[in-house]
C-alpha positions in Angstrom: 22.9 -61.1 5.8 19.4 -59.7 6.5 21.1 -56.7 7.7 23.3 -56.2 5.2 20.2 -56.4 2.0 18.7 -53.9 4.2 21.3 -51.7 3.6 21.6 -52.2 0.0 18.1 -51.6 -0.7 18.1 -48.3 1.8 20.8 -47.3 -0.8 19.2 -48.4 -3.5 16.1 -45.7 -2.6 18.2 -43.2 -1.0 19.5 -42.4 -4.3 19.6 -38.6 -5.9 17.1 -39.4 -8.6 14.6 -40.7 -6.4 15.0 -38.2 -3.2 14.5 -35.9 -5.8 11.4 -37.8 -7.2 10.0 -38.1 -3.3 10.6 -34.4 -2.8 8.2 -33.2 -5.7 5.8 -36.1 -5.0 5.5 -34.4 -1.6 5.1 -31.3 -2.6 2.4 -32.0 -5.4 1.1 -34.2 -2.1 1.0 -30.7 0.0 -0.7 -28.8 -2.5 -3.2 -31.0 -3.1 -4.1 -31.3 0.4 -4.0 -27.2 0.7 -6.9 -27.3 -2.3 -9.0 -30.2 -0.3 -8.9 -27.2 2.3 -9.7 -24.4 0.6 -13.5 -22.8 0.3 -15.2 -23.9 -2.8 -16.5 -21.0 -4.8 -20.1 -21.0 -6.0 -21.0 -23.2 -9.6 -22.9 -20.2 -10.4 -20.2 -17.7 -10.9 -18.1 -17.3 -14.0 -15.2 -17.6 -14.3 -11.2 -15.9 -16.0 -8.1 -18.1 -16.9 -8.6 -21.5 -17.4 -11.5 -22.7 -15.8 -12.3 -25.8 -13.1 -10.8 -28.6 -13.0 -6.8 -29.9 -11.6 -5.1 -29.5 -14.8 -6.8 -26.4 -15.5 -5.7 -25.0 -11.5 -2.1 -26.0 -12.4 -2.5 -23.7 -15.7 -3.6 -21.1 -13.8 -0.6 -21.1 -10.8 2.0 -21.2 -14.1 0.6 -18.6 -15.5 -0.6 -16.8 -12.7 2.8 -14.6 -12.2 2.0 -12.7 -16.3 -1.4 -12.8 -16.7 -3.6 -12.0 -13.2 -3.9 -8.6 -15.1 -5.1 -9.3 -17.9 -7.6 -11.9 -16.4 -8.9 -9.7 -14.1 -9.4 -7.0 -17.2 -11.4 -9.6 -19.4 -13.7 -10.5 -16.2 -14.5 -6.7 -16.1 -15.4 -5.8 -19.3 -17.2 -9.5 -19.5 -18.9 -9.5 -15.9 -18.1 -6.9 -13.8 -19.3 -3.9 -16.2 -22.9 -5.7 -16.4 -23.3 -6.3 -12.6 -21.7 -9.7 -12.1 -19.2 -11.1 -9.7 -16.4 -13.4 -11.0 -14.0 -16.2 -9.9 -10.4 -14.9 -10.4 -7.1 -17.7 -10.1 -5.1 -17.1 -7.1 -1.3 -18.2 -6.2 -1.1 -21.9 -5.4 -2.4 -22.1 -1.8 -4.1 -19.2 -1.6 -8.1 -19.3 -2.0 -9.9 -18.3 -5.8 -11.2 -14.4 -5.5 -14.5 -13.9 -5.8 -14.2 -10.2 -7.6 -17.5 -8.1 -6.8 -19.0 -5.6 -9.2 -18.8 -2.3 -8.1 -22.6 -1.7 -8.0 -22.4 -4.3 -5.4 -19.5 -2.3 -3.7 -21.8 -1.0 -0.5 -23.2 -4.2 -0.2 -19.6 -5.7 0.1 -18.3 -3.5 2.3 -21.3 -2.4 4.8 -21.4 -6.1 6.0 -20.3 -6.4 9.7 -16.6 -7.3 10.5 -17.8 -10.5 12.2 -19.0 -11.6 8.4 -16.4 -9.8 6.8 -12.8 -9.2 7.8 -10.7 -6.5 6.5 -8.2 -7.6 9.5 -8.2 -11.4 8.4 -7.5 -10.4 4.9 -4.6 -8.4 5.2 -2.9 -10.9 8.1 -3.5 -13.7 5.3 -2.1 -11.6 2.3 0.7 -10.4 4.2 1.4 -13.0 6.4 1.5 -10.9 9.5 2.1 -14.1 11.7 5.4 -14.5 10.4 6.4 -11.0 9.2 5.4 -8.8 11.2 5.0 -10.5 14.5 2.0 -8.4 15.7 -1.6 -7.3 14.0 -2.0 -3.8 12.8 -5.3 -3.2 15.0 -3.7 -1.1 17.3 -1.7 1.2 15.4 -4.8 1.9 13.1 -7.0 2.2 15.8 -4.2 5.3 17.4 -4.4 6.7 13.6 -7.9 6.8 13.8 -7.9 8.7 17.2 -4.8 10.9 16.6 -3.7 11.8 13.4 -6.4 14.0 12.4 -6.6 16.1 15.7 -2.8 16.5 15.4 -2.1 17.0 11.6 -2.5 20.9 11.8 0.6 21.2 14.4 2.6 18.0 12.4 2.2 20.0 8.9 5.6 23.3 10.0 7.8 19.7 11.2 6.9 17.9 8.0 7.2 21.0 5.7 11.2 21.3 7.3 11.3 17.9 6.9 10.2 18.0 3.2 13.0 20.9 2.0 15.4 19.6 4.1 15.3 16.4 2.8 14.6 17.5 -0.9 17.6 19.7 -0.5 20.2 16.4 0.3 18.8 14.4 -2.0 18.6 16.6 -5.2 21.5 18.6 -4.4 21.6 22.5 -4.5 23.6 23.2 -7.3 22.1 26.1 -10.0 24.4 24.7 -13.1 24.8 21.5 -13.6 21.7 18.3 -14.2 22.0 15.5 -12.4 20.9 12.6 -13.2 18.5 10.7 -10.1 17.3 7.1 -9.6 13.7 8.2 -9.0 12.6 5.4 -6.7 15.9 5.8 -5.0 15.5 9.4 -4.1 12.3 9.1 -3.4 13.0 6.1 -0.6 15.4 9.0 0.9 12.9 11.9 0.9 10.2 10.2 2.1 11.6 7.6 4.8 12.9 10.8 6.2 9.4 12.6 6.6 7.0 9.6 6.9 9.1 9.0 10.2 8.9 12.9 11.5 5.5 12.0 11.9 5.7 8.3 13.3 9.0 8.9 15.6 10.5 12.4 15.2 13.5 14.4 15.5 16.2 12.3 16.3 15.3 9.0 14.7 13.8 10.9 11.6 17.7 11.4 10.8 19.1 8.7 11.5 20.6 6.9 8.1 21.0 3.4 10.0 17.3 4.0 11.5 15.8 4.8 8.0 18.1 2.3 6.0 16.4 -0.8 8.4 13.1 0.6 7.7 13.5 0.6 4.9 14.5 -2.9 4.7 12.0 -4.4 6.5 9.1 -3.1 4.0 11.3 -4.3 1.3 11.3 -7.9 2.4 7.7 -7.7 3.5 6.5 -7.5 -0.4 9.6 -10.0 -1.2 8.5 -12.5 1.6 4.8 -12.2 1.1 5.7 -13.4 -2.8 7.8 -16.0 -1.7 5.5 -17.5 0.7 2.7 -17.2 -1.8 4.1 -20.1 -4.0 4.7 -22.4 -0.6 2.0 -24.8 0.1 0.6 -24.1 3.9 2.2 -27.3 5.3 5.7 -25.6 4.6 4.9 -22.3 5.9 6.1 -23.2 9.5 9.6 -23.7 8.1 9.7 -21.5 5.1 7.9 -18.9 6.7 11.1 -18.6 9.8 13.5 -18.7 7.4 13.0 -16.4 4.5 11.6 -13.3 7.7 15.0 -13.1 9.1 15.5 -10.5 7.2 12.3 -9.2 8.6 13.7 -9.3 11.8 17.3 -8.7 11.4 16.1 -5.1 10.2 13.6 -4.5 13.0 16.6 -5.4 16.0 18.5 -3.1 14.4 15.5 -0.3 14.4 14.8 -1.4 17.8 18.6 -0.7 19.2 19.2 2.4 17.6 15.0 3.4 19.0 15.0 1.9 22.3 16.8 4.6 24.5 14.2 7.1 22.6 11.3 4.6 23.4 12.1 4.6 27.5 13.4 7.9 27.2 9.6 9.4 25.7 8.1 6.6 28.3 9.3 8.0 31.1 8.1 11.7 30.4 4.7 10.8 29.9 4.7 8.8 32.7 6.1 12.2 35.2 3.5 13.9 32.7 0.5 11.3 34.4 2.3 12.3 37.3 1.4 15.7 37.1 5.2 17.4 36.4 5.1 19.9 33.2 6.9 17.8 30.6 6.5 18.4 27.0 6.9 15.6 24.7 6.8 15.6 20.8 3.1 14.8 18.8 3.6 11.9 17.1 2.9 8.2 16.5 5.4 7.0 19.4 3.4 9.0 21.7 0.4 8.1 20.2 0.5 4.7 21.0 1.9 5.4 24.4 -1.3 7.5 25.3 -3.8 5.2 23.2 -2.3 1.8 25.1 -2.8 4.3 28.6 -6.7 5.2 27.6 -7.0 1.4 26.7 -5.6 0.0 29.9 -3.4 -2.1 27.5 -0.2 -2.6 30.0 1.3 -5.2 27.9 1.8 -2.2 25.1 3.9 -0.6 27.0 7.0 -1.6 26.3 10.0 -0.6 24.1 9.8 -4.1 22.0 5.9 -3.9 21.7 5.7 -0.4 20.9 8.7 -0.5 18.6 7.0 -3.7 17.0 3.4 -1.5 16.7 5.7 0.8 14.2 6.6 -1.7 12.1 3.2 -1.8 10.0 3.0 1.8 9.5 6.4 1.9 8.1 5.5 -0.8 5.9 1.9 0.6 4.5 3.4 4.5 4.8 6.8 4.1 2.9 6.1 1.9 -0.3 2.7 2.9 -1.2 3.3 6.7 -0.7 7.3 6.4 -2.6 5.0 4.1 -4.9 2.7 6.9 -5.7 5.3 10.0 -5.7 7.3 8.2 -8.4 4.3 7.6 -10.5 2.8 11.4 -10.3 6.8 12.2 -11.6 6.9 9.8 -13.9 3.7 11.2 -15.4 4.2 14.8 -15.3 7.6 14.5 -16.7 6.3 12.1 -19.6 3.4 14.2 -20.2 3.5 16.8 -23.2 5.2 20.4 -22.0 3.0 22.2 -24.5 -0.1 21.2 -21.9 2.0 23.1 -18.9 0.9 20.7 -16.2 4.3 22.2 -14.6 4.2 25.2 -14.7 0.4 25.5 -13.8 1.1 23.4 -10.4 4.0 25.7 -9.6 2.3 28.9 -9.9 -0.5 27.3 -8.3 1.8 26.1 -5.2 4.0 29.3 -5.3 1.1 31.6 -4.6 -0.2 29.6 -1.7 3.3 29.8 -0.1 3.2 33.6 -0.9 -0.1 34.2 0.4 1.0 32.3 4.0 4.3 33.8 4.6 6.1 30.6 3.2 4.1 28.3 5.4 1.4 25.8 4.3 -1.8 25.0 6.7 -4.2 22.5 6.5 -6.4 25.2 4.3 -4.0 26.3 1.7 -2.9 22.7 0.7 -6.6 21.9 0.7 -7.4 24.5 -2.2 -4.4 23.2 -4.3 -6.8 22.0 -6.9 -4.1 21.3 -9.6 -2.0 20.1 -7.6 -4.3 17.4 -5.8 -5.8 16.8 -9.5 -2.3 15.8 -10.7 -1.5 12.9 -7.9 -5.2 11.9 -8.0 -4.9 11.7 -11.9 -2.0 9.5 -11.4 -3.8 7.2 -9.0 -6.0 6.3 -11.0 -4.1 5.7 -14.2 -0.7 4.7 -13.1 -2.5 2.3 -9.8 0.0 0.3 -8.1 -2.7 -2.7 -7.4 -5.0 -4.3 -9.4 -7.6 -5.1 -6.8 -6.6 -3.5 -3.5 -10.0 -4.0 -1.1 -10.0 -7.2 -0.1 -12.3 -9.0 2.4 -12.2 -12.7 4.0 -15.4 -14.3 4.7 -15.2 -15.1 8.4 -18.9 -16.0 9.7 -18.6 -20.1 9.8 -22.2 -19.6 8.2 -20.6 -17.8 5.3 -22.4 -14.7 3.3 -25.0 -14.8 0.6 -25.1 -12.0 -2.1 -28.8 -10.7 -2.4 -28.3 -9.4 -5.9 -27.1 -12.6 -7.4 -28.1 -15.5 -5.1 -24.6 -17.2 -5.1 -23.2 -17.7 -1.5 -19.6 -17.8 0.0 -18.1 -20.2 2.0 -16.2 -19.2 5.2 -12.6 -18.9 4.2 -13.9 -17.1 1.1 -11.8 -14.0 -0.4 -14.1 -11.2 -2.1 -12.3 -8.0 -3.6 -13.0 -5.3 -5.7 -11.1 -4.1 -9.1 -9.6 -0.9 -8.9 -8.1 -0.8 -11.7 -11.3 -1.7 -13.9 -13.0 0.9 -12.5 -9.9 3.7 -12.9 -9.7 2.5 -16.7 -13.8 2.5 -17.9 -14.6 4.8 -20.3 -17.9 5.1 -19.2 -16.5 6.3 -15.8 -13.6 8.5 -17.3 -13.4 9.7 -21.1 -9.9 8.8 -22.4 -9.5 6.6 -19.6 -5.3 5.9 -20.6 -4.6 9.1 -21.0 -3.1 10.8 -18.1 -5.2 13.8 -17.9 -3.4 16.1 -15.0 -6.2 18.7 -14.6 -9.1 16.4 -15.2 -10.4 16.3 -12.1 -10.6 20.3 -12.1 -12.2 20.6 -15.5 -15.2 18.7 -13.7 -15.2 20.6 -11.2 -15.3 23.7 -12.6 -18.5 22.2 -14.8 -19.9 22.3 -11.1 -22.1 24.4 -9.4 -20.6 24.9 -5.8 -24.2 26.9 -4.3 -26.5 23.6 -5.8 -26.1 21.3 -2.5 -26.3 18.0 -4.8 -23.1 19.6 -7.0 -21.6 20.9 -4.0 -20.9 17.2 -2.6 -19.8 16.4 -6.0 -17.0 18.7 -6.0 -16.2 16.8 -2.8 -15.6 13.7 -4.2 -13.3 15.4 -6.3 -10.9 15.2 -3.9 -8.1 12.4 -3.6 -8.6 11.8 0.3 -12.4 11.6 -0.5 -13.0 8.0 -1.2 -15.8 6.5 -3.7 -16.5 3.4 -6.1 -15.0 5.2 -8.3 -11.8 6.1 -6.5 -10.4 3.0 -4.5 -6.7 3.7 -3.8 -7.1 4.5 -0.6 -10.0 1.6 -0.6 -13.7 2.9 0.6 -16.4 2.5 3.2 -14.8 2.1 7.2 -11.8 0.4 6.7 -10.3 2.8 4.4 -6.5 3.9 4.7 -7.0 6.2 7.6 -3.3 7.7 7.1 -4.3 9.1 3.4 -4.9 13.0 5.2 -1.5 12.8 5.9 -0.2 11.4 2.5 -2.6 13.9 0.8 -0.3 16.9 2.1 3.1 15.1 2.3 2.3 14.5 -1.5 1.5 17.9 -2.2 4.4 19.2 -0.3 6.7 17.2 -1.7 5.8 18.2 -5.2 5.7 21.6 -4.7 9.1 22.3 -3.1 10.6 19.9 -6.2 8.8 21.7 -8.8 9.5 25.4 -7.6 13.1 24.5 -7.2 14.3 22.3 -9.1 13.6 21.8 -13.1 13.2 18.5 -14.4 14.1 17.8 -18.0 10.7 15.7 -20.2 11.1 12.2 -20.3 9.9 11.0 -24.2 8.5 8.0 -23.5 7.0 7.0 -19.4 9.1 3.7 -18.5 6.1 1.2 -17.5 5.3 -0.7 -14.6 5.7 -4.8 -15.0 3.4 -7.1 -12.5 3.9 -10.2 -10.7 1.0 -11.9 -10.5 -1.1 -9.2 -8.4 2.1 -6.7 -7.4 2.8 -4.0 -9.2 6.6 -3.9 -9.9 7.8 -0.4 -10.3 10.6 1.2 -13.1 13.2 0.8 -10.1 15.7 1.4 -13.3 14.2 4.6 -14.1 16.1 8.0 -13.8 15.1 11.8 -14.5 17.5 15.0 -14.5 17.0 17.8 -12.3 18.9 20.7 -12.0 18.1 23.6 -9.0 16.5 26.6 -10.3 18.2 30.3 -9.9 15.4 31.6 -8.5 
């Protein structure tokens, strides 16, 4: 009898309405223990959306997704611009931002790693743990050695690389437009030359290769949104479940690149050996000699170093097709009358005249027009709202000196790109894409006074500044952007001295989740080979 009520009640509970009821009481019960454990800003500073408080928090996750923008706007023009920090919402278990002004920029990012952690940040945003399976302190610490010393022999391979490619994708023929998904074609042109530099001729060719590549950086940005509306405790399980796409795409890359892997492993290991081998310059054998110089052992080995790929590809594919499609979208929207084409073409034409068809490191540096055009588009078509990030690490936290207020470890401080790209103060007209205006001030410049002289440097996109934060500033910034500097310029000369591209009348616009930028992945141009 007992047995038997038992039962009834069990069923009585177990019914749909009520698991469903216990399901979302445990999930309101997980996020509020994930804020219990998250750092408490300081009282002191201001803050955008709704305020304090739980109902005002559960305002700000709903509305999070459509109006981080805009928040973080209003907190610029009301704090930032007068030399104050803010409090920003975040996605539900993710920490508030504390969003430094940029006259506190050097103070933000000259504190020691040990206080603050570019590493920490970017394993927490992207959730390296579960997507990518390793840190990226290795392969950036490679970049850092190799890339430079090497990019004057990579530029002939990525130059073929860059026709080549151009050529398959926008088709050769002189009479008839054709009409091109720009993000699209751009995944194809510049999967293929992003990996002539990380893994070379085969693999750079390989469809299958690329296509999983491509992949995986495609569910990193899909995962890392997914998993920012989890609460923590669920992570272990969601986290498994929504990356096996992450790693369904990188077995794939890893059969079709293994036999290259031992293959290059073995010649540099008859080359330590003293036999004359020669093997290809690029990222694969740059972490091969990097691990060797470290003594790192367990790097060496085709899963590890095929795993040490994986965020390059990630950082190197979307940000540069991100970037390309933006400076297209831009020059193709802009008014012809202005000739921002046809000045970069005969700018880019007479370089490749004057080297015989070739570019080196020196003739795509003096493409003024050309650099001032993808620099322009930077900064007014950015692809993040705030991009540096730092989390507070030191269990003692960090105190600001300029405003008093102190962070708590566990803390996330960033800085607003975009606030910075769009003042008015900083940039006249600061909407307008303006291609050349980074040459009209430099020709306002005097190149023999030394204090003008290193302001024409900062002209430069690669040359970073508070200013000019795509590629971030201070240590940590992108130490690949040398490389995107010419693959960029490259890439839009070749298109623009062979192929015409019919004017877009009005720019399709970028949308925003929350803090990620969401591109016109609709958006199409026509192009037709010129008879030249």
């Amino acid at each position: 009898m007992a047995v038997a009520l038992s039962s009834q009640v069990l069923e009585s509970l177990l019914t749909p309405g009520h698991l469903v009821l216990l399901s979302v009481l445990f999930v309101v019960f997980s996020f509020i223990v994930d804020i219990s454990r998250l750092p408490s800003c300081p009282d002191s500073l201001p803050r955008v959306g709704f305020g304090r408080g739980l109902v005002a928090s559960v305002k700000n996750w709903v509305y999070y997704v459509s109006r981080y923008n805009d928040w973080i706007a209003d907190g610029y023009e009301k704090y930032n611009k007068k030399g104050r920090a803010f409090v920003a919402p975040n996605s539900p278990s993710r920490p508030l931002e504390i969003v430094v002004p940029k006259s506190q920029t050097a103070w933000m990012l000259e504190q020691p790693d040990r206080v603050l952690s570019t590493k920490e940040a970017h394993r927490d945003s992207l959730f390296n743990d579960y997507q990518f399976g390793v840190d990226d302190q290795f392969p950036i610490r490679t970049i850092h050695k190799h890339l430079a010393r090497n990019i004057v022999n990579l530029l002939p391979g990525i130059q073929k690389e860059v026709h080549a490619s151009i050529d398959d994708v926008y088709g050769t023929d002189t009479e008839n437009w054709r009409t091109l998904n720009i993000w699209n074609s751009l995944i194809g042109i510049v999967s293929r030359v992003t990996n002539r530099m990380l893994v070379g001729d085969p693999l750079c060719h390989n469809e299958e290769f690329l296509k999983n590549q491509v992949a995986f950086a495609d569910a990193v940005v899909r995962n890392g949104l997914i998993m920012n509306f989890f609460p923590k405790v669920f992570h272990p399980i969601v986290g498994p479940i929504v990356t096996i796409t992450n790693r369904r795409a990188w077995r794939k890359t890893y059969e079709i690149g293994k036999p290259v892997i031992e293959q290059r492993l073995r010649d540099m290991g008859r080359i330590d050996s003293g036999a004359d081998v020669q093997v290809p310059e690029d990222m694969l054998t740059w972490l091969i000699r990097q691990a060797k110089a470290e003594g790192a052992a367990e790097e060496l080995s085709p899963v590890m170093l095929s795993k040490r790929l994986l965020p390059v590809e990630f950082a190197a594919i979307h940000t540069t097709v991100l970037t390309a499609s933006n400076v297209l979208l831009d020059l193709a929207s802009s008014d012809p009358s202005l000739g921002y084409i046809d000045a970069i073409r005969k700018e880019t034409s007479q370089a490749l005249r004057e080297g015989n068809g070739h570019w080196t490191k020196d003739s795509l540096a003096n493409l003024h027009l050309t650099d001032s055009a993808i620099k322009e588009s930077m900064r007014v078509s950015y692809f993040a709202r705030c991009l540096t990030h730092r989390k507070v690490i030191a269990p003692e936290g960090v105190t600001n000196p300029t405003e008093g207020w102190h962070a708590p470890e566990g803390s996330f401080l960033t800085l607003d790109l975009a606030g910075v790209h769009l003042d008015p103060e900083a940039f006249p007209e600061p909407e307008k894409y303006d291609a050349f205006r980074f040459v009209k001030l430099r020709e306002q410049l005097d190149p023999k006074n030394p204090e003008e002289a290193m302001k024409i440097k900062r002209l430069g996109m690669v040359t970073t500044s508070p200013e000019h934060l795509t590629f971030s500033h201070g240590r940590h910034a992108c130490p690949g952007r040398f490389f995107v500097a010419h693959e960029l310029k490259m890439i839009l000369a070749y298109l623009l001295n062979n192929y015409d591209i019919k004017h877009i009348e009005k720019r399709p616009q970028n949308d925003w989740v929350g803090a990620t930028v969401i591109p016109p992945m609709a958006a199409t141009l026509e192009a037709k080979r010129r008879k030249i």
